[in-house]
N, C-alpha and C positions, 0 to 999 in steps of 0.2 A: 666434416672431413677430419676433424681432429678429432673426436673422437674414436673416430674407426681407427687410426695411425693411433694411439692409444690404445685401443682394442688388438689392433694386430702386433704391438710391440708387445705386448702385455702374454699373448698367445706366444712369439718366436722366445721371449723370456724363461715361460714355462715348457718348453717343447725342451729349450737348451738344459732349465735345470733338472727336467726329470733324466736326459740323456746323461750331463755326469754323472748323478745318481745312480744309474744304471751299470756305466763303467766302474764306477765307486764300487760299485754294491749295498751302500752302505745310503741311509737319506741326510738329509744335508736339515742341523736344527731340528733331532727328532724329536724334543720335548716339547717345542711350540708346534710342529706341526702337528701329533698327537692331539693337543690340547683345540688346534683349529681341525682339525677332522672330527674331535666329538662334537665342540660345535658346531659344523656345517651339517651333523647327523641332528644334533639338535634341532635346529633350524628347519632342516625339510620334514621332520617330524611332527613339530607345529605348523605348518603349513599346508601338511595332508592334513592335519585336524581340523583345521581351519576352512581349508577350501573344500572339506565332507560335507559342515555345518554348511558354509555358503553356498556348495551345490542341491543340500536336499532342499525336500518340497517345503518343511516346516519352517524353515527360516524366509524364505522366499514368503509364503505365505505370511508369515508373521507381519515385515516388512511390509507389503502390501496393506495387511490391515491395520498399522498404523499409518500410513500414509493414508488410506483411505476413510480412518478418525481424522485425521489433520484437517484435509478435505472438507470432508461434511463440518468440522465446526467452522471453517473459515466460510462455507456456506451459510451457514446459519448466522456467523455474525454478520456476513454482505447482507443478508436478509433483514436485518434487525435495525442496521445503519441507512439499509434503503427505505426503511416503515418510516425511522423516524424523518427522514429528508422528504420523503413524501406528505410528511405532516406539517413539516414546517415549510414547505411549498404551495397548500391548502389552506395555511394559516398566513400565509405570506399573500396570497391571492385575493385572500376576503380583507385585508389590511387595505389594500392596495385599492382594493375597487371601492372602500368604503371610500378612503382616501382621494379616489378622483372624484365621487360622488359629492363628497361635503369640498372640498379644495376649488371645486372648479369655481371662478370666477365669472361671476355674470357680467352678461352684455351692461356696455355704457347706456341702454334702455331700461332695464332691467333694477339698475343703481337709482337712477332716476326715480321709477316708478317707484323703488323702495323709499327713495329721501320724501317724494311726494307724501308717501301713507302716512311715514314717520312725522314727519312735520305739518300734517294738516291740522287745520284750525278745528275746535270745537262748533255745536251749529250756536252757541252763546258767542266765540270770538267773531263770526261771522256774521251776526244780526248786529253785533256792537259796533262793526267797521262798515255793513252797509249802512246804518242807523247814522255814522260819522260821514262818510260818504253823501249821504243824501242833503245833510243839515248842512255842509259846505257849499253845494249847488245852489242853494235859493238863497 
C-alpha cells in the first residue's frame, strides 16, 4: 500500500508540475531536465538493444547450449563418483565377508576339539605313561 501512495503522490506531483509548466510556458530546471531526458533516451536505447539480443533466437540458443555443457559435465562427473562408490562398496563387501569368514568364532566344541589336537601327546609320550601306568599297578 505504500508504495502505490507513493506511486500516485509521485503521478499527482508530476501532473501538477507539467500544469505550471504549461501556464508558465516556460520548463521549470531546463538544464537538468535536458540532461535527464538524454538520459532517459539513453537508457531505453540500451534496453531495445538489449532486449533485441535477449529476444533473438541466438542468444536463447547460446544459453541453452551452455547450460546444456553444464549438464552433461555434472552428468559425467555423477557418473564417475558413482563408479568409484560402486567400487569401494565391492571392495567393502569382499572385506566384510572375508572378515565374517576368518572372525567368526567357534563353537565351545569346536575350542575343545582344537586344544585336544593341539595338545595331544606323541605315540612315545603315550607308551611312556601307559608303560608308567601299568609298572604302578603290580
Amino acid at each position: 500500500m505504500l508504495w502505490f501512495g507513493g506511486s500516485a503522490l509521485m503521478v499527482g506531483l508530476l501532473i501538477a508540475l507539467f500544469g505550471v509548466e504549461r501556464t508558465r510556458g516556460e520548463r521549470f530546471l531546463p538544464k537538468l531536465r535536458m540532461y535527464l531526458d538524454v538520459c532517459a533516451l539513453k537508457i531505453a536505447h540500451a534496453e531495445a538493444r538489449a532486449s533485441h539480443a535477449f529476444e533473438s533466437d541466438t542468444f536463447r540458443q547460446t544459453i541453452h547450449y551452455v547450460v546444456h555443457m553444464a549438464l552433461t559435465a555434472c552428468r559425467t562427473v555423477f557418473a564417475w563418483v558413482s563408479e568409484k562408490f560402486d567400487a569401494l562398496i565391492r571392495i567393502n563387501r569382499s572385506v566384510a565377508h572375508r572378515a565374517a569368514i576368518e572372525g567368526k568364532s567357534a563353537s565351545h566344541l569346536h575350542e575343545m576339539m582344537q586344544h585336544k589336537r593341539d595338545s595331544a601327546l606323541t605315540e612315545t609320550q603315550k607308551k611312556q605313561r601307559k608303560a608308567h601306568a601299568i609298572g604302578m599297578r603290580s
